[in-house]
C-alpha positions in Angstrom: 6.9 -23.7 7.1 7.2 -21.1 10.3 10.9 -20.8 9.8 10.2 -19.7 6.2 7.7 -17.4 7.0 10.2 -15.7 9.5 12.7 -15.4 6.9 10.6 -13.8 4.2 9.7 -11.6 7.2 12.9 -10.5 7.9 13.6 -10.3 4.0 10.8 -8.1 3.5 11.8 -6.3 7.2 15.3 -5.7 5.7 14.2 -4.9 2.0 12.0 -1.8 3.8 14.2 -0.5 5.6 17.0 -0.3 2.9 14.4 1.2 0.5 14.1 4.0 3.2 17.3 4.6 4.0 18.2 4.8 -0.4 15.3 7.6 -0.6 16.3 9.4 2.7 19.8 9.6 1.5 19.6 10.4 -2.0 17.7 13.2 -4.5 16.5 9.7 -6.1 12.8 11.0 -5.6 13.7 14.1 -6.7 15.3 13.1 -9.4 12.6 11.0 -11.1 9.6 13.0 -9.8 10.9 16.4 -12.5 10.4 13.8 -15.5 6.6 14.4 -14.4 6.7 18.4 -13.7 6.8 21.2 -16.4 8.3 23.8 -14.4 7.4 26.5 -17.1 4.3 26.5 -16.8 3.4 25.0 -13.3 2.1 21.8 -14.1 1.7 18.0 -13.7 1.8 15.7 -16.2 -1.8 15.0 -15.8 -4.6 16.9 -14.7 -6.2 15.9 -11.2 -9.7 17.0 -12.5 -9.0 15.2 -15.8 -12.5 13.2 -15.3 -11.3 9.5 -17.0 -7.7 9.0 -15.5 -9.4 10.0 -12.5 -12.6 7.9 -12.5 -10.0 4.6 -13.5 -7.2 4.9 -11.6 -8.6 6.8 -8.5 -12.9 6.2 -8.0 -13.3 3.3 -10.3 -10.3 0.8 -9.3 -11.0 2.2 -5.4 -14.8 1.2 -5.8 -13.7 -2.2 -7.6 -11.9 -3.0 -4.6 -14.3 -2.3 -2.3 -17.2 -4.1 -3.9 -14.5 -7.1 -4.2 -14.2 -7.0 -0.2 -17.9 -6.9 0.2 -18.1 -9.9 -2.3 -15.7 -12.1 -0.6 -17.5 -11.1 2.9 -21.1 -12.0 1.3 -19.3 -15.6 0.3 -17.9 -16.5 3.7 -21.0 -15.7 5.6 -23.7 -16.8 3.0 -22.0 -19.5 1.3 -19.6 -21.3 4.3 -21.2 -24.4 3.8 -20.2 -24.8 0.4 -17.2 -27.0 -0.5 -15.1 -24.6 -2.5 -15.5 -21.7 -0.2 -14.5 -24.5 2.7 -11.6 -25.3 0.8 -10.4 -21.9 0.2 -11.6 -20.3 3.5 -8.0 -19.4 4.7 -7.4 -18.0 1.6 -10.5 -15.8 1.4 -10.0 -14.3 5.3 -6.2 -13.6 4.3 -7.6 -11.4 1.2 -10.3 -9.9 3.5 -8.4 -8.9 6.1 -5.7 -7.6 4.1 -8.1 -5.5 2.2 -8.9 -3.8 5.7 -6.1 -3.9 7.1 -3.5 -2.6 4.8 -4.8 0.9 4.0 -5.5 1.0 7.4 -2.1 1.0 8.5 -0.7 2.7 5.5 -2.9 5.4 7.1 -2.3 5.4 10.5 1.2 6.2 9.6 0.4 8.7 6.9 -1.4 10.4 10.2 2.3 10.7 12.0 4.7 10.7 9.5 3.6 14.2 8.5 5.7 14.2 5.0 4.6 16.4 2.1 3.9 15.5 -1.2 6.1 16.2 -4.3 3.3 19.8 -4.8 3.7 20.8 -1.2 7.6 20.9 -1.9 9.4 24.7 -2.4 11.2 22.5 -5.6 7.8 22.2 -7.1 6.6 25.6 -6.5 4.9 24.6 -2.8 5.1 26.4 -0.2 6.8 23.3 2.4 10.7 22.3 2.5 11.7 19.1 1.2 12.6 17.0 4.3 13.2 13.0 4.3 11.2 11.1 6.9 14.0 11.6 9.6 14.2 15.1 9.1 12.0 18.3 11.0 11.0 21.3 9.1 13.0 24.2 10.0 12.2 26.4 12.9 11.8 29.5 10.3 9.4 27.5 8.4 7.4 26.1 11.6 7.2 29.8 13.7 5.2 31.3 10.1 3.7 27.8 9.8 2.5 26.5 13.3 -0.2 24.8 11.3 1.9 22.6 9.2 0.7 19.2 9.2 0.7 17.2 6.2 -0.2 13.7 5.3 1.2 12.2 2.0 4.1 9.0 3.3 3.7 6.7 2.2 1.1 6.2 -0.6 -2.2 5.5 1.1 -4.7 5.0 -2.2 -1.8 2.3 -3.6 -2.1 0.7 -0.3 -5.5 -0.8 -1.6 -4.0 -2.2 -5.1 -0.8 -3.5 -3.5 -3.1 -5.2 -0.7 -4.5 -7.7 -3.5 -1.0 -9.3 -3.1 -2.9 -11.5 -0.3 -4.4 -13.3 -3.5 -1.1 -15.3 -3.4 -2.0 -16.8 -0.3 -5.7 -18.0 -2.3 -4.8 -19.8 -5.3 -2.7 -23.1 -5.0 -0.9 -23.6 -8.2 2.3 -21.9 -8.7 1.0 -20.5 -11.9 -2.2 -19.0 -10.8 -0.5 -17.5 -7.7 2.4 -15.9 -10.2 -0.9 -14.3 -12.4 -2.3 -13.2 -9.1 0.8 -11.1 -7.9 1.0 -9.7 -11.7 -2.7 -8.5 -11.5 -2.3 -6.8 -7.8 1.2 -5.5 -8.8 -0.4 -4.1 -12.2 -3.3 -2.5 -10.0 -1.3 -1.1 -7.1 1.4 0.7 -9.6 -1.1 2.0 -11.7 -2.6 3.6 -8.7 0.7 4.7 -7.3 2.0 5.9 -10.9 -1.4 7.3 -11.1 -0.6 10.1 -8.1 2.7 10.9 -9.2 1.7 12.2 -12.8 -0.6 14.6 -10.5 1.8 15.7 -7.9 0.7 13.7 -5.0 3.4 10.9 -4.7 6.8 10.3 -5.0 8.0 7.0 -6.5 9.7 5.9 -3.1 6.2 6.2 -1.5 4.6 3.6 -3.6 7.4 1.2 -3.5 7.4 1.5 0.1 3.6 1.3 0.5 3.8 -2.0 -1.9 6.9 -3.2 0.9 4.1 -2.4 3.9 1.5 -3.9 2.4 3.6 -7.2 1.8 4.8 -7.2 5.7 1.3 -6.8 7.2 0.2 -9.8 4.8 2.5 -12.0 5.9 1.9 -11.5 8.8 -1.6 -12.0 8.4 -0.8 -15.4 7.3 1.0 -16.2 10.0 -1.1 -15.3 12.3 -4.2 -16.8 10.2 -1.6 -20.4 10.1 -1.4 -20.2 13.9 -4.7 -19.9 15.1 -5.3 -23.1 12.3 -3.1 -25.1 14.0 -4.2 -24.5 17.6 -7.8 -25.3 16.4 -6.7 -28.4 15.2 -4.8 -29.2 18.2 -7.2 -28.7 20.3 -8.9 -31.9 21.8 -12.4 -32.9 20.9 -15.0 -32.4 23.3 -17.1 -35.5 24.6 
């Protein structure tokens, strides 16, 4: 079981970095982002202030899985007696943590990374240079700009969607575990797709955020497995 947890580690490791290294190297991004810009008139494909799109796939789905967190927290502290929630107690934790966890991370880096977004870009009529995650911003551009920090890699409000991916770890039939990574990958696209229509993200952002959020859950897991077995293993007292 460890040594097939390491591997889809290193898998998922691997996967991320090549995703990276295809964006970095190629107008990929680019390339699929214009299908969503009308450069004629300066706009998006959608509206940010439309109000629905923006009360389903940003407030609404961001509130849903917020009051799902709080849900499964009210279960395991009021309800840890009870058989079912004893039987899927490791499951519920995974989902918890991951809910905290994930677009935690995903913004800690968005903090450093200091990346614009596809309507910061001069290709998009922004005012910042389009430079891959291994690249500075010009000297020109940083002596009229000292004041240029940006947050937008990778996609922190998908983080959230792609962090219901834990789910797997809940359900124990192969079936109900494939319908729970359908569901999370449904929400966490739909998000991500979501903030490119309005400029915010390109598409390498959410498939990279969905890549993080899959690492830090399996390692979650792991960690979750560990600590399970020591407690096991350790002897009873007398």
């Amino acid at each position: 079981m460890q040594q097939s947890r390491s591997r889809e580690l290193l898998i998922t490791l691997f996967l991320l970095l090549g995703v990276i290294l295809l964006f970095a190297s190629t107008n990929l991004d680019i390339f699929i982002q214009e299908f969503f810009y009308n450069a004629n008139n300066n706009q998006w494909f959608l509206d940010r202030n439309e109000p629905l799109p923006k009360f389903i796939f940003y407030d609404g789905i961001k509130k849903l899985i917020i009051l799902f967190a709080i849900g499964i927290l009210f279960v395991l502290i009021f309800f840890r007696k009870n058989k079912t929630v004893l039987e899927y107690k490791k499951g519920l934790i995974i989902v918890l943590l991951s809910i905290i966890i994930v677009p935690l991370s995903i913004g800690s880096l968005k903090a450093v990374t200091n990346m614009p977004c596809p309507k910061n870009i001069q290709h998009f009529n922004g005012k910042y240079p389009d430079v891959n995650l291994f690249q500075c911003y010009p000297d020109e551009f940083k002596a009229k700009n000292p004041d240029c920090s940006i947050k937008c890699w990778p996609a922190g409000h998908a983080s959230g969607g792609f962090a219901l991916l834990s789910l797997f770890f809940l359900f124990k039939s192969r079936r109900n575990r494939k319908r729970a990574v359908i569901i999370a990958l449904s929400v966490g696209f739909s998000m991500g797709t979501y903030k490119m229509l309005i400029g915010d993200h390109f598409f390498s952002h959410t498939i990279i955020t969905m890549l993080i959020a899959w690492l830090i859950i399996l390692l979650i897991d792991s960690l979750k497995t560990i600590q399970q077995r020591r407690y096991i293993a350790q002897p009873a007292e007398i």
